[in-house]
NULUMNU-631190 format. One line per 2 residues: their letters; for each residue x, y, z of C-alpha. Coordinates in nm, 3 decimals. Layout:
N
a) X,Y,Z | ...
//
This chain:
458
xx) -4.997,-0.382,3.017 | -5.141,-0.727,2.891
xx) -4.994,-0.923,2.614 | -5.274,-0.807,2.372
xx) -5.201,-0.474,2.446 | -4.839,-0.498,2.374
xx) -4.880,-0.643,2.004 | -5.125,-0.357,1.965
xx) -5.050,-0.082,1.765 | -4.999,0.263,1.884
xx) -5.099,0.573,1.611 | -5.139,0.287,1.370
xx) -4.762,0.279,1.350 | -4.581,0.172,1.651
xx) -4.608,-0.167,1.730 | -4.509,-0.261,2.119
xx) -4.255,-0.541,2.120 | -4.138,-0.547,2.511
xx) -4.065,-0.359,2.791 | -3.760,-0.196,2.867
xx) -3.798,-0.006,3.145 | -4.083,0.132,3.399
xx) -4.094,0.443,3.614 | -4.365,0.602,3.832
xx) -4.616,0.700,3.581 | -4.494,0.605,3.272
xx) -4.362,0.201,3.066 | -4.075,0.230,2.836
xx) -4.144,-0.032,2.590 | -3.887,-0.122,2.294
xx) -4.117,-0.041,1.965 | -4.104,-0.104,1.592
xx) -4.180,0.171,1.374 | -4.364,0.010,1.122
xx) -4.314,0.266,0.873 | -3.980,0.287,0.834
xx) -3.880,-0.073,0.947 | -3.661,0.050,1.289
xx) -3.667,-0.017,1.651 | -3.812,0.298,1.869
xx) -3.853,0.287,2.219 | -4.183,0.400,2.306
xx) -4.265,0.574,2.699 | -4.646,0.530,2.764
xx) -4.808,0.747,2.993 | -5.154,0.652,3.195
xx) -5.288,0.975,3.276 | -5.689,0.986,3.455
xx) -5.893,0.990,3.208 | -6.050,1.332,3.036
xx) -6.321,1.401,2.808 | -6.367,1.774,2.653
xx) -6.179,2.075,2.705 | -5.940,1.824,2.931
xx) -5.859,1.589,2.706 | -5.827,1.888,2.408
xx) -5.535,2.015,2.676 | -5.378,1.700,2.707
xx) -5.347,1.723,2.325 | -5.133,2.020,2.310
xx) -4.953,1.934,2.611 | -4.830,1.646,2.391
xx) -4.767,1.887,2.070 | -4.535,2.115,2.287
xx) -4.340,1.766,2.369 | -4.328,1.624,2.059
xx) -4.182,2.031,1.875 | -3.865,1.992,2.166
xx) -3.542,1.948,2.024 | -3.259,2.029,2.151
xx) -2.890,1.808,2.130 | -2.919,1.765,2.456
xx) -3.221,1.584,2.521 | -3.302,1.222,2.368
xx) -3.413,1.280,2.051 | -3.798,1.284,2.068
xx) -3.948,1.130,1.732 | -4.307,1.118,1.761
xx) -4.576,1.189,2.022 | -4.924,1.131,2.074
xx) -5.238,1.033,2.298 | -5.375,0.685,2.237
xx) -5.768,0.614,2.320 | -5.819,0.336,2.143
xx) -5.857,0.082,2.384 | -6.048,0.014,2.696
xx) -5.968,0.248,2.967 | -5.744,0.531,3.029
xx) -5.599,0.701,2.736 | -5.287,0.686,2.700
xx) -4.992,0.996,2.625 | -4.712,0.831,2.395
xx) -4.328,0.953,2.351 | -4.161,0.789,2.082
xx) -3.788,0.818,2.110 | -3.436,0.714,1.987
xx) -3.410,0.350,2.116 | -3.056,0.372,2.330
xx) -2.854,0.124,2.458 | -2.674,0.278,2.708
xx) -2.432,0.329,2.935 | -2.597,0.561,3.140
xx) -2.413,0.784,3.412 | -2.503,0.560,3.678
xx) -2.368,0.280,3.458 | -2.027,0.486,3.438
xx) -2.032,0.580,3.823 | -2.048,0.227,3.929
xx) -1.699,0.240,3.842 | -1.619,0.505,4.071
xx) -1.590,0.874,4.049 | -1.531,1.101,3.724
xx) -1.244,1.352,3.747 | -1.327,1.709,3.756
xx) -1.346,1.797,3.371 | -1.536,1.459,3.261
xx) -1.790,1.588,3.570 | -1.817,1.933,3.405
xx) -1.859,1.871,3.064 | -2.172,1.629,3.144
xx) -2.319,1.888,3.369 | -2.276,2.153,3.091
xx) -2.453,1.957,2.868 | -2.731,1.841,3.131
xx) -2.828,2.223,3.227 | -2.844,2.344,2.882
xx) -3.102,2.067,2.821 | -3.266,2.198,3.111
xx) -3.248,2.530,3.068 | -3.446,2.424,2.697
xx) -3.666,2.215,2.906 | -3.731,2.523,3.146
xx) -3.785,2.795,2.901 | -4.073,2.558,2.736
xx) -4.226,2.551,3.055 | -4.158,2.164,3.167
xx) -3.988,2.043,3.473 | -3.799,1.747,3.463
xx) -3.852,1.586,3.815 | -3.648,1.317,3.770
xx) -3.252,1.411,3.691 | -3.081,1.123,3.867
xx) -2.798,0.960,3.691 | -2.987,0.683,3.576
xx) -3.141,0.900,3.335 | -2.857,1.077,3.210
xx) -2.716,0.895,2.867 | -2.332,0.927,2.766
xx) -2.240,0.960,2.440 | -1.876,1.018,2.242
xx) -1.937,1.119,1.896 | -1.581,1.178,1.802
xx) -1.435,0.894,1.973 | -1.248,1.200,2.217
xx) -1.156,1.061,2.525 | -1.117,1.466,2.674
xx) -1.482,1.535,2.596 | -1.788,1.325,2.717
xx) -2.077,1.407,2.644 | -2.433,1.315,2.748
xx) -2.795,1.375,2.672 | -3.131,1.419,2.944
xx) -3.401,1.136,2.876 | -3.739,1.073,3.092
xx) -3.787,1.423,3.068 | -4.150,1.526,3.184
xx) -4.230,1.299,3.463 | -4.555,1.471,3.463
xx) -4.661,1.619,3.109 | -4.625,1.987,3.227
xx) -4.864,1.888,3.604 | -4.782,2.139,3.913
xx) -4.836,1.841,4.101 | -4.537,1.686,4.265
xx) -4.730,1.327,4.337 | -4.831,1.056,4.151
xx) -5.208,0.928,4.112 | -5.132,0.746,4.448
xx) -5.074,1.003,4.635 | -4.626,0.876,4.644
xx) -4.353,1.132,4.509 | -4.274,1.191,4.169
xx) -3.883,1.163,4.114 | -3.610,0.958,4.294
xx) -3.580,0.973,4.646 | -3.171,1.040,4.643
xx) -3.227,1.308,4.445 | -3.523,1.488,4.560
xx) -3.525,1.833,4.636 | -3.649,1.969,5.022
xx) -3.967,2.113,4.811 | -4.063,1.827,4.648
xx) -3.951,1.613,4.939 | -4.173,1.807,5.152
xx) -4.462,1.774,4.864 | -4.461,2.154,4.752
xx) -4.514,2.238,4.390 | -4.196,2.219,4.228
xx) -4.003,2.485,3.965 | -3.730,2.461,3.750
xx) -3.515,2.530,4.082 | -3.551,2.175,4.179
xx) -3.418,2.018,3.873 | -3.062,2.254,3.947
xx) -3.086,2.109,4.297 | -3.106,1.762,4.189
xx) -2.865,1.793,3.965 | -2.605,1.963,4.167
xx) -2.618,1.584,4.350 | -2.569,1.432,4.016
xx) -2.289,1.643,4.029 | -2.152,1.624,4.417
xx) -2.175,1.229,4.348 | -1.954,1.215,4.037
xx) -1.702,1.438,4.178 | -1.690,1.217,4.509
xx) -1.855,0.915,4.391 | -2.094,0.844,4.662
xx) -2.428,0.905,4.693 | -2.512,1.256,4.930
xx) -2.818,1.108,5.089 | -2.817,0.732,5.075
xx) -3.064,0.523,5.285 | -3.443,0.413,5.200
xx) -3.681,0.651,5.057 | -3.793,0.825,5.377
xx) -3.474,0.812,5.525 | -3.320,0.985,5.204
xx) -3.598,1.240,5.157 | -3.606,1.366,5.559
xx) -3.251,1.391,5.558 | -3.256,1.690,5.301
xx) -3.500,1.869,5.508 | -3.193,1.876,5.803
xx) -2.914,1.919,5.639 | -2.755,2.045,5.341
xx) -2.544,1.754,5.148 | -2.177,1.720,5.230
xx) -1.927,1.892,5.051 | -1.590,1.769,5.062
xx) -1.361,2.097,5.179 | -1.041,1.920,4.968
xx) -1.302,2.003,4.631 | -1.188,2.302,4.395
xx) -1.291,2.600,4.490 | -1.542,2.695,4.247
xx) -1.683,2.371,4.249 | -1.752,2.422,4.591
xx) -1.933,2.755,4.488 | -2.122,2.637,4.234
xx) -2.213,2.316,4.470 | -2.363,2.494,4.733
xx) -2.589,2.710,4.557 | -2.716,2.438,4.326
xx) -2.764,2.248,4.665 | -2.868,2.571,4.866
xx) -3.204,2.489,5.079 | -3.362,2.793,4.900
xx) -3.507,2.725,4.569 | -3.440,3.161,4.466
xx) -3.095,3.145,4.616 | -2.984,2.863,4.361
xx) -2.840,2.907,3.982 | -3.088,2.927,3.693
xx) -3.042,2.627,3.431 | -2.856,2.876,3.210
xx) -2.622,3.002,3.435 | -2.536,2.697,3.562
xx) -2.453,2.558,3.244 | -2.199,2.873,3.165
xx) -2.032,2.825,3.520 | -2.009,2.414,3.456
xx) -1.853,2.540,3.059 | -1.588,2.775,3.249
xx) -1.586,2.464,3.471 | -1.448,2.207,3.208
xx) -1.234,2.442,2.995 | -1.060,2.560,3.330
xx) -0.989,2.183,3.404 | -0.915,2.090,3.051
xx) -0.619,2.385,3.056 | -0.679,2.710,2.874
xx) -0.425,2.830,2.602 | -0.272,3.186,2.664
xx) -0.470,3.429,2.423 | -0.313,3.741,2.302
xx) -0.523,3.996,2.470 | -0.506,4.184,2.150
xx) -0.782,3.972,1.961 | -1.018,3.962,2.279
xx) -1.295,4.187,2.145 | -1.438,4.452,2.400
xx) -1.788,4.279,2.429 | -1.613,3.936,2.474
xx) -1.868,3.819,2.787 | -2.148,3.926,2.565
xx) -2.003,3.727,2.251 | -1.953,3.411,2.419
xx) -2.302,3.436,2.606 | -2.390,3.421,2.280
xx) -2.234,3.143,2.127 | -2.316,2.966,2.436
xx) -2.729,3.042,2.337 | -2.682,2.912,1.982
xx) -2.550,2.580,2.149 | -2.323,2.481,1.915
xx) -1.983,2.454,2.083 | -1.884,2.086,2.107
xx) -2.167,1.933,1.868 | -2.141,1.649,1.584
xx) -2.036,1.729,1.257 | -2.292,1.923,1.043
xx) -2.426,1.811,0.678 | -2.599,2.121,0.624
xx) -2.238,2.340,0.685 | -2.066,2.079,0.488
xx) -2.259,2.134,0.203 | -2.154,2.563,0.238
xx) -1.775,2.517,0.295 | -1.770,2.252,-0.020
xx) -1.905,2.483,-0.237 | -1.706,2.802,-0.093
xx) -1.417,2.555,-0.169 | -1.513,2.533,-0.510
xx) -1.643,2.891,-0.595 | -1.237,3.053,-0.449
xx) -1.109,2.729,-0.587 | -0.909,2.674,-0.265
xx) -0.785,2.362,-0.137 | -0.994,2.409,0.205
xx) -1.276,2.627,0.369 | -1.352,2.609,0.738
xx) -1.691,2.682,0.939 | -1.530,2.801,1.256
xx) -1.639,2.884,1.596 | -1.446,3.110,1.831
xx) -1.459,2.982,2.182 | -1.283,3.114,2.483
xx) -0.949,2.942,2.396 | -0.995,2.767,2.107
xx) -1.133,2.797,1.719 | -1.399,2.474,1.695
xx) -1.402,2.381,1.321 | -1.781,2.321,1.312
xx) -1.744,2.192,0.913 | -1.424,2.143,0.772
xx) -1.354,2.087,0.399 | -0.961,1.980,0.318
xx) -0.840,1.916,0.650 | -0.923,1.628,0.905
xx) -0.849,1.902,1.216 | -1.114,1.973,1.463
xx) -1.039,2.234,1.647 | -0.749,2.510,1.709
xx) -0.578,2.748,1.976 | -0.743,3.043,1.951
xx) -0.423,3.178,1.933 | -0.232,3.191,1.692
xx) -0.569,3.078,1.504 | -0.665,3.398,1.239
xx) -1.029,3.354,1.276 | -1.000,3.489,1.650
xx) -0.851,3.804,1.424 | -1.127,3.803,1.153
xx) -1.410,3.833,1.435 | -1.264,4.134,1.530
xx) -1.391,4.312,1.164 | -1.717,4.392,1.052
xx) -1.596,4.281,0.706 | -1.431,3.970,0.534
xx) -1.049,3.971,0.666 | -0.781,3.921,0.406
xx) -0.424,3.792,0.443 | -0.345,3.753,0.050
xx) 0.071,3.694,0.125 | 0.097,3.549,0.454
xx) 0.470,3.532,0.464 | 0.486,3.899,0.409
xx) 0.181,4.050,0.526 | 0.340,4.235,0.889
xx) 0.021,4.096,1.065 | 0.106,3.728,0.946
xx) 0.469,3.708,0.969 | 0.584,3.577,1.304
xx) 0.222,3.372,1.333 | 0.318,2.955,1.385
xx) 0.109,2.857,1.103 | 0.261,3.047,0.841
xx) 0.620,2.989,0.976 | 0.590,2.639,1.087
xx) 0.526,2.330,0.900 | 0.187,2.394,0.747
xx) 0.273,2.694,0.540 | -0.040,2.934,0.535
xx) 0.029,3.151,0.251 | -0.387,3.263,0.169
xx) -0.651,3.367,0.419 | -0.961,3.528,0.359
xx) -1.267,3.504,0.647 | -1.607,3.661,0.670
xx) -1.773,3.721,1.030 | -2.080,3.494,1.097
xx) -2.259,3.803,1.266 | -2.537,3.732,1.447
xx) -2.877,3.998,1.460 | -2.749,4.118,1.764
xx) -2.403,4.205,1.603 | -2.198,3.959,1.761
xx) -1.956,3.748,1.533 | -1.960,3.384,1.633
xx) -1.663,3.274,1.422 | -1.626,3.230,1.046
xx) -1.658,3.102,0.736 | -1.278,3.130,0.597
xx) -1.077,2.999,0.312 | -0.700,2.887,0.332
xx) -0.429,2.800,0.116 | -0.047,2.754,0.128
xx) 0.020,2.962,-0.164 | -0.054,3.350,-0.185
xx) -0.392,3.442,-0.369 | -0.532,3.785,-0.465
xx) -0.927,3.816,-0.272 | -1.109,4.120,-0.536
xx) -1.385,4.294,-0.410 | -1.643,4.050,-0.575
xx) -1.471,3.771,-0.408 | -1.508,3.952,-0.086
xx) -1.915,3.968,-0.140 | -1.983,3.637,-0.258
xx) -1.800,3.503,0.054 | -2.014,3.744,0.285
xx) -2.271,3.618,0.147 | -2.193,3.287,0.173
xx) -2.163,3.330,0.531 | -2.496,3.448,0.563
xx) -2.611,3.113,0.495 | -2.437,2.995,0.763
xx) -2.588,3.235,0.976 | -2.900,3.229,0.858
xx) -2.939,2.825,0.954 | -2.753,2.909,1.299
xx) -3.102,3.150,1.307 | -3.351,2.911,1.215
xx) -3.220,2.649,1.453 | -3.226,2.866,1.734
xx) -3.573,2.991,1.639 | -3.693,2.649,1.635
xx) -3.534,2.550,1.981 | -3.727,2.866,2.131
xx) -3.950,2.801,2.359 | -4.291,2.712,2.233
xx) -4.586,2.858,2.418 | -4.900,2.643,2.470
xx) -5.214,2.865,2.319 | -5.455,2.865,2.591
xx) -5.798,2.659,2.544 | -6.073,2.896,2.578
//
């Protein structure tokens, strides 16, 4: 791009500053929003260029990009197609400007332990499987474009977000406009090394590598390009036989040679969660609050994606006034997970997160109804449990089911005291229905991360 063109403006709002970073098709350049006065980092994309029905397609193609969101991904701010100037137009994504690290930043230091490994890949496949279900294909997972992120400060979670997504706005085409690959060589698949169109299949593959090199912290198929990409085509990578067991399952049919013999994005995301709590340590749960449709249940909560998120303004704003309304001293969003109770808003207490057992909302989701515990310290359900006998003296708690359409109770939205309180049948409603807000946002969000279908130009 020439210097006049960088101190142009883009959608009369984006002014180019310098580049950041350059890929096969596409320029990052750091950006200022003129509007509202921050730095953006702006990806241009030269596409050939299209007049008519074509260009009217490249137009939605950029819509469907610019309505993703998911926590997962960079956070996409803007989008558009720029044909103001001389030559080919030109696609824009406007994103959050990062500074890094990167996973190829971290591995540089050598390889991540088992859980660390897990929990990235968990969060890298549900982006994909996002990605997927709105029809786009990555092409390009390769730790390099893999961002880490702590939110909480935690050193036992990482987490970490997919950027440079859609190499190729939504092309079949696995090469460039000069006939080279799209993608990096190390972590090509055998498809797209052998220039086949690609699926969703080869962003698993590639990103089983991502995974094989954290665990053992070298690269499966070093060398030059060619080298790299022919040695796929002869061998499957090496996995180490000292790895864990299941990650040697999951390894090999991320890695497998055939694209319908490897995990969907989905399902590798729920194998790489069972992956990280497994490392982390599960607490023993009392089979006795494991509801019958369990596998179902935490399918679910796995779909709404909101295990391990940041805090939430919108939720704050329902347990603050639930706090007010019972007059208690706090009132908890929770989320059930396998082994633990994730306090997705809190109000009263600084804790994050719970065993599940002896946590009471794991009892609560076992009722279609709000759950009541008015004495604690005499109620024969509550009297042995370590939070009413230990130090922080529950004496008052009262939870309503955040039950999804399907009938599946997430967690809850529950109020606790340390004295003993009396929960009328009035109470009970105004709490349900308080936790129908927070179910009905958990809806909305979920609608709007649903994959949005391009309408077909005519």
């Amino acid at each position: 791009m020439k210097q006049a063109d960088d101190e142009a403006s883009l959608g009369g709002r984006y002014r180019v500053i310098e580049r950041i970073g350059a890929g096969a098709m596409a320029t990052v350049y750091r950006a200022k929003d003129e509007f509202l006065g921050r730095d953006v980092a702006v990806k241009i994309i030269t596409k050939p260029a299209r007049d008519g029905e074509a260009a009217a397609m490249d137009d939605d193609e950029v819509k469907i990009f610019a309505r993703m969101n998911h926590p997962g991904l960079v956070t996409l701010l803007d989008a558009g197609v720029d044909r103001t100037g001389p030559g080919e137009p030109r696609v824009y994504l406007v994103m959050e400007l990062i500074g890094g690290p990167d996973l190829k930043q971290f591995l540089s230091k050598g390889a991540l332990g088992p859980r660390h490994t897990a929990q990235i890949g968990h969060d890298v496949a549900d982006a994909l499987a996002y990605i997927h279900a709105n029809g786009v294909v990555h092409r390009d997972v390769k730790p390099g474009n893999i961002m880490i992120f702590d939110y909480h400060q935690d050193a036992a979670r990482i987490r970490a977000k997919l950027t440079d997504f859609g190499i190729a706005l939504i092309s079949e085409t696995p090469k460039d406009a000069e006939g080279g690959f799209l993608g990096t060589a190390a972590y090509l698949s055998p498809e797209l090394a052998r220039g086949e169109p690609v699926t969703p299949a080869s962003d698993i593959y590639s990103l089983g590598l991502v995974l094989l090199e954290s665990l053992t912290g070298q690269i499966a198929f070093p060398g030059d390009p060619i080298q790299s990409a022919v040695a796929r085509l002869i061998q499957d990578p090496p996995i180490p036989d000292d790895l864990d067991p299941e990650w040697k399952s999951l390894l090999t049919a991320m890695t497998s040679a055939d694209p319908s013999k490897r995990p969907t994005a989905r399902e590798a995301s729920l194998a790489l969660y069972d992956q990280a709590s497994a490392s982390r340590g599960r607490h023993k749960v009392d089979p006795a609050i494991i509801p019958d449709n369990e596998a179902e249940r935490m399918a679910t909560v796995h779909h709404y994606g909101i295990l391990d998120t940041p805090a939430d303004s919108a939720f704050d704003r329902i347990t603050a006034l639930a706090a007010r309304l019972f007059n208690v001293p706090m009132a908890i969003v929770s989320i059930v997970d396998h082994d633990r109770i994730w306090f997705q808003s809190r109000y009263g207490t600084e804790a994050e997160q719970i065993p599940r057992d002896p946590g009471l909302c794991g009892s609560a989701i076992l009722q279609d109804d709000v759950w009541v515990v008015e004495n604690a310290a005499e109620d024969p359900r509550t009297l042995s449990n370590p939070l009413v006998v230990g130090d922080f003296g529950l004496g008052f708690y009262a939870g309503a089911p955040l039950k999804t359409r399907e009938g599946h109770n997430l967690g809850t939205l529950c109020l606790l005291d340390t004295v003993p309180r009396k929960m009328s049948v009035a109470d009970s409603a105004n709490l349900q229905d308080l936790a129908r807000l927070v179910t009905s946002e958990l809806e909305l969000r979920l609608e709007r991360r649903e994959p949005v279908k391009a309408v077909p130009v005519p």
